[in-house]
N, C-alpha and C positions, 0 to 999 in steps of 0.2 A: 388579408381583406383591406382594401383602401378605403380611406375616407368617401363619405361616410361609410362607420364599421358596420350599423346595421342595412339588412335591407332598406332598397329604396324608398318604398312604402312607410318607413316608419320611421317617424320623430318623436326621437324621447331626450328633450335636455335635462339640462342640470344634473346633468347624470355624478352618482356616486358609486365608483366602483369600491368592491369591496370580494375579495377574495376569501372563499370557506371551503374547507378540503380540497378538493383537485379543479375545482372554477371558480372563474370569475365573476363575478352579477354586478349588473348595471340596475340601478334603481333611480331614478329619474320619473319628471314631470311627463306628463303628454301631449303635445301639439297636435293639432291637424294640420292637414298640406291650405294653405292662403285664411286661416282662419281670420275674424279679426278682432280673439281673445286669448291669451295664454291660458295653455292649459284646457283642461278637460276636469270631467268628476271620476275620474280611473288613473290608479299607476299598473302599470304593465313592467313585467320583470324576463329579461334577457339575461341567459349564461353562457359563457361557452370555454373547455376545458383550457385547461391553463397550458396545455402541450400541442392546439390547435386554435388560434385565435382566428380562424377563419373559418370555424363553424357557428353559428349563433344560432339559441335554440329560444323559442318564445314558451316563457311557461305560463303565457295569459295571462288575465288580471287578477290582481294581488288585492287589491283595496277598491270599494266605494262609496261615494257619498249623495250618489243618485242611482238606484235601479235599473235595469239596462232589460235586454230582451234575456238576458240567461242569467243575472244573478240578482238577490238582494239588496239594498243600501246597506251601508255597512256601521251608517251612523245614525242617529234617531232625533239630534236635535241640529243640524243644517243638514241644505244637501248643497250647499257650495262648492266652487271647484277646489279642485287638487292640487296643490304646489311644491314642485323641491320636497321629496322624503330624504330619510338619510332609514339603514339598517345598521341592527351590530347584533352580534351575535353574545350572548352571558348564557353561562352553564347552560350549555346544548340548548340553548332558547334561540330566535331568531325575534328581534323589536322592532317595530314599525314606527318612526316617529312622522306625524303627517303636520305636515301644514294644511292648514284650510282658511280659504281667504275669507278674513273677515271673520270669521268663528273662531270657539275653543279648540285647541288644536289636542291630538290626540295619541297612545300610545297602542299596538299592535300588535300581537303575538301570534307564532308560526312553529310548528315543530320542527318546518324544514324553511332554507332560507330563499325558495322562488315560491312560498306563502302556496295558499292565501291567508292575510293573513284576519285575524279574530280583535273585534276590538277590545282590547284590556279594561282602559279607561284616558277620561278627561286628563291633562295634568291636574295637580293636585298641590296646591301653595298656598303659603300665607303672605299676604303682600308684605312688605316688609313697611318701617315707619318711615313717612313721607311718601312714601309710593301710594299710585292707585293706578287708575286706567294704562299707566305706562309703564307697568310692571311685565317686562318681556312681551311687551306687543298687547296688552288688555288678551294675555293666555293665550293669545295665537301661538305662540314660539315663532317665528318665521323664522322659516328657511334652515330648521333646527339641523341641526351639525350635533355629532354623539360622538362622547371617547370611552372606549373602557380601557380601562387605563391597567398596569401589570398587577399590580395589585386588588383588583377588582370592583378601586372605586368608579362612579361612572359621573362623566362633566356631560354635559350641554351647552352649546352656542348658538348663537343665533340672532337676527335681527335684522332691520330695513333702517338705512338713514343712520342708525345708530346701532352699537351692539351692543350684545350682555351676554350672561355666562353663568351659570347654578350646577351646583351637582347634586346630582338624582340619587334616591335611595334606592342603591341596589338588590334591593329585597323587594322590592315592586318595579322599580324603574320605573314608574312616574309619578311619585311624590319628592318635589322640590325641598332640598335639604332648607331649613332653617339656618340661616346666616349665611347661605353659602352664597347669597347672590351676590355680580357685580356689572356695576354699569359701565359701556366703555371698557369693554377688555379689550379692545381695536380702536382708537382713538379717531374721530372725525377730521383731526386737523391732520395738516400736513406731517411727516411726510407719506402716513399710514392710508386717512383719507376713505373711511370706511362708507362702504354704502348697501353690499348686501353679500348673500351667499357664502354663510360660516361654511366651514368644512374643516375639523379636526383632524390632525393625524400624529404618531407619536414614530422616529424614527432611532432607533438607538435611545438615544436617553434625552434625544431632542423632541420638543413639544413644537408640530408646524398648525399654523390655520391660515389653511388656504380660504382668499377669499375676492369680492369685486368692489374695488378701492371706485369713487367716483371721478373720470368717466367712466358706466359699465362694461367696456368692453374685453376691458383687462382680466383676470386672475392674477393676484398679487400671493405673496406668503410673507408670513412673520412669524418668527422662533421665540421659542423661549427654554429655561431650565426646567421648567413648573406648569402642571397642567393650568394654573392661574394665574399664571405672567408674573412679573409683566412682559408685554411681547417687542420684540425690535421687529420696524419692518426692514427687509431683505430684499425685495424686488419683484421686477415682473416672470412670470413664468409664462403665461401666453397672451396673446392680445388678439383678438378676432376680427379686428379693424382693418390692420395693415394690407393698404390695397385689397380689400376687399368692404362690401357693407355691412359693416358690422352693426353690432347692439349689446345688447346686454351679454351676460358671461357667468358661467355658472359650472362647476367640476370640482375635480379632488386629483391627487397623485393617488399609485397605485402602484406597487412591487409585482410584476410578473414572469415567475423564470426566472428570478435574478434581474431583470430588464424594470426600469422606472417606465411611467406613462404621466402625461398630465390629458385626462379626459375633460371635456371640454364641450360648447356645441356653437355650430354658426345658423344664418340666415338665411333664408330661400325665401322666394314667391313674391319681393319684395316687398318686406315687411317681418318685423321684427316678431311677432309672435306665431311664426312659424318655422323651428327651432328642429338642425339636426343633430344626431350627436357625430362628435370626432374624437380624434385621439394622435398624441405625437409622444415617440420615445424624447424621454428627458436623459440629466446625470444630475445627482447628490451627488456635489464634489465633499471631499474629506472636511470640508472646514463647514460644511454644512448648507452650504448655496447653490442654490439652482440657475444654472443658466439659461436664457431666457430662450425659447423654441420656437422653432421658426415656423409654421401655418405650410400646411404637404396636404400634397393627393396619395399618403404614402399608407395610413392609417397605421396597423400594424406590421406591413411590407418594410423591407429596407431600403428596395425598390422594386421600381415596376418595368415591366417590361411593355417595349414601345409598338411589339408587334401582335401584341393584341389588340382587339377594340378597346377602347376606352371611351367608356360614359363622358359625356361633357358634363356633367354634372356632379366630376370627380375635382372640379377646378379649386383651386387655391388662390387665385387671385384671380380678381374681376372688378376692372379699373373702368371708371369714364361713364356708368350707366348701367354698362350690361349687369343683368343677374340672373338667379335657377328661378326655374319655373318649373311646376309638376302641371303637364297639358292632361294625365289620366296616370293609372295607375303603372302604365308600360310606359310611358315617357315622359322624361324628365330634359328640357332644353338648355341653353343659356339664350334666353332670349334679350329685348331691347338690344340688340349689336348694332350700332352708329358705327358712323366714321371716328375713327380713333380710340375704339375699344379695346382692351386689351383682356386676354383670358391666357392664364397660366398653370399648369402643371408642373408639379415636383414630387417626387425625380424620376429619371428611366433610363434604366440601363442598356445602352444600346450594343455591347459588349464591344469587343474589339476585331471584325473582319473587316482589314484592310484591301480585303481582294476585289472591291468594285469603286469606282468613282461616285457613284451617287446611287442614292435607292428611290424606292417611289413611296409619295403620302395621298393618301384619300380621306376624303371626309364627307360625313352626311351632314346633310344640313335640308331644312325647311326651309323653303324659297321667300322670299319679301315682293316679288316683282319688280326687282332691279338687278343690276349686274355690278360685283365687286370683289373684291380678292380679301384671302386672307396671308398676310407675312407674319413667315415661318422665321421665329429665331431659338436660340439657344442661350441657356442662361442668362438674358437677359433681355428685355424690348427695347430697350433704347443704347444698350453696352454689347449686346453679344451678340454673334454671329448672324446673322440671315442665311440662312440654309435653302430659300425657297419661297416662292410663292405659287398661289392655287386662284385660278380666276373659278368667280361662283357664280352663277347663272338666276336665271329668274325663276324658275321652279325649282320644287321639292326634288332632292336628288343627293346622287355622290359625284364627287368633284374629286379628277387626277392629277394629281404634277410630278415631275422629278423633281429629289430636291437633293443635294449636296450629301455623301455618305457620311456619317456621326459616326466616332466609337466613345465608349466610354459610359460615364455618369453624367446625365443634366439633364436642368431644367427647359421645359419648353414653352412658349410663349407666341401666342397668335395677335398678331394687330390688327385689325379691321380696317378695311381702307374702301369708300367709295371710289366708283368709277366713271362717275358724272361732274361735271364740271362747266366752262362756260361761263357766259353771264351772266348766266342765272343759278348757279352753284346754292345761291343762300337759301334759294327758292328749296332746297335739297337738306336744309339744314336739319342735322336731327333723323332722318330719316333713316326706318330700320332696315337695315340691308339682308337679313338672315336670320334663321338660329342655328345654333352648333347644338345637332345630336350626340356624335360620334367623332370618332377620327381612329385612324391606323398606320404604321411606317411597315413598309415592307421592303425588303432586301432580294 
């Protein structure tokens, strides 16, 4: 399955995977397609088995805080929206920890771990001395992050602008230990730089919290010996920005198969609060660091193959303007394409048949009422190869060209080029020349 892993239809960030018997579950926030609010009053829970990452099964909604046409609210004092859950699972239980903006934030129990799930209770603390309203958020928890740790204590993280950190009585799991709190378990200042989205995780005997140092765009991580630090930070793991528009940044790592992930979500429709999920194989190297992942149309693929269709809205980078757009529930574009757009895919295996000089590319695209081309290169727009170019016409259609034979692995990389010029060129400036539905290589 490529990015995005789930269907097209559905946006779920800040996703936190988390593996129980033989799948995987994503538990993340809910977006709609061009909203222009984060989030919804429902989490929706996606699983799919740990021997098939390309089936994803929708077990419906788990949690809410506003009644819907088929279930209850699930909370009796807000019905605010829903933000960033995290799940864990303690003696055959499955716990919901919810953010809810602006309210008491909430704990959640399930027999099974795609819920739905039952509300437990409020947290449950004593502010500690000097504290008040800024004691873990005035009880929000935000963006709460859970560890149940080998011995079966359980921590909490969590926080906006600033962090903090308490551990839970594991006999209820949502009354806040007495002394356990601390402020700043991820420090604001350099080089850590914290600004939101805890996410615990314990590897070997290493303590990680992954999290979104400010700017948001990044997922950073910092280690420790000790479920409560202190933590070193260690560096970036993914950045959603690079050559593409980013925003905010919200995930966890994940062990599947033996295979690492760092899950993750970008932006469509342009605008920031409407949030897909993705995912890219990492490595925990021996000394404990993660190197930094590079942003693919690869999702859980190693790669892709160039002779199917491919969605344009599998892209990896989208430089100069262009961005995705969902026009209905069947079609998803890259629309805004100007003169000098750049849209990327990574990777695709074009294998190795040396037996012909070139092969043919087509592409569907939505017409603008202009005529202009797109250049075909290879690993790279402005470094690698041009393999082709595709003139594009003024209406809705598909577009043929030869283009130069590839074998191997790479990336592929469209440039948008008007085809008007003149003295009046500026007169043209800006203007959208197409969108990219589709595209295919054939041999």
């Amino acid at each position: 399955m490529s990015n995005p892993y789930l269907p097209d239809w559905e946006y779920i960030p800040d996703g936190e995977p988390r593996v129980f018997g033989n799948r995987v579950y994503v538990y993340g926030s809910h977006d709609t397609a061009c909203s222009d609010n984060f989030c919804d009053y429902k989490l929706k829970v996606w699983s799919a088995s740990v021997d098939n990452l390309n089936h994803w099964v929708c077990h419906g909604d788990a949690f809410h805080t506003r009644a819907d046409r088929d279930h209850c609210a699930d909370t009796n004092w807000t019905d605010n929206a829903l933000f960033a859950p995290d799940v864990v699972e303690k003696d055959g239980k499955y716990y919901l920890y919810a953010y809810i903006v602006g309210a008491k934030g909430c704990v959640a129990v399930s027999e099974r771990p795609e819920g739905p799930f039952k509300l437990l209770s409020t947290y449950k603390y004593s502010i500690p001395a000097g504290k008040n309203d800024d004691f873990c958020g005035n009880g929000t928890f935000i963006d709460p992050g859970v560890l149940v740790d080998d011995d079966g204590r359980v921590f909490i993280y969590c926080g906006y602008l600033r962090s903090f950190m308490a551990e839970i009585n594991p006999q209820n799991m949502y009354e806040i230990l007495d002394g356990s709190y601390q402020d700043d378990i991820i420090p604001v200042e350099e080089p850590h730089r914290f600004f939101e989205a805890c996410s615990p995780r314990k590897v070997g005997n290493t303590y990680y919290l992954i999290y979104s140092p400010n700017p948001g765009s990044r997922l950073v991580y910092a280690t420790s010996s000790s479920p409560t630090g202190p933590f070193e930070y260690r560096g970036i793991i993914i950045d959603n920005a690079i050559g593409y528009p980013g925003g905010n940044n919200h995930g966890s790592i994940c062990r599947i198969n033996g295979q690492w992930y760092i899950f993750y979500h970008r932006m469509t429709n342009g605008t920031i609060m409407s949030r897909r999920g993705c995912v890219e194989r990492i490595e925990i190297l021996p000394d404990g660091s993660i190197p930094q992942a590079e942003m693919t149309s690869l999702g859980f693929e190693k790669s892709l193959s160039p002779y199917q269709i491919t969605p344009a809205d599998t892209a990896c980078v989208l430089k100069n303007g262009c961005l995705i757009t969902e026009l209905n529930v069947f079609t998803r574009v890259v629309t805004n394409i100007t003169n000098g757009c750049v849209m990327g895919y990574r990777y695709f295996d074009f294998g190795e048949d040396f037996s012909s000089l070139s092969m043919e590319f087509s592409v569907n695209v939505k017409g603008a009422g202009c005529k202009s081309k797109i250049r075909i290169f290879i690993d790279d727009p402005e470094k690698g190869a041009e393999i082709g170019n595709c003139e594009i016409g003024m209406d809705d259609g598909v577009y043929n060209t030869a283009v130069k034979n590839v074998t191997g692995v790479h990336a592929v990389f469209f440039v948008a080029e008007a085809c008007f010029g003149g003295p009046f060129i500026e007169m043209f400036k800006g203007r959208r020349l197409f969108d990219l539905v589709s595209f295919v290589f054939m041999k």
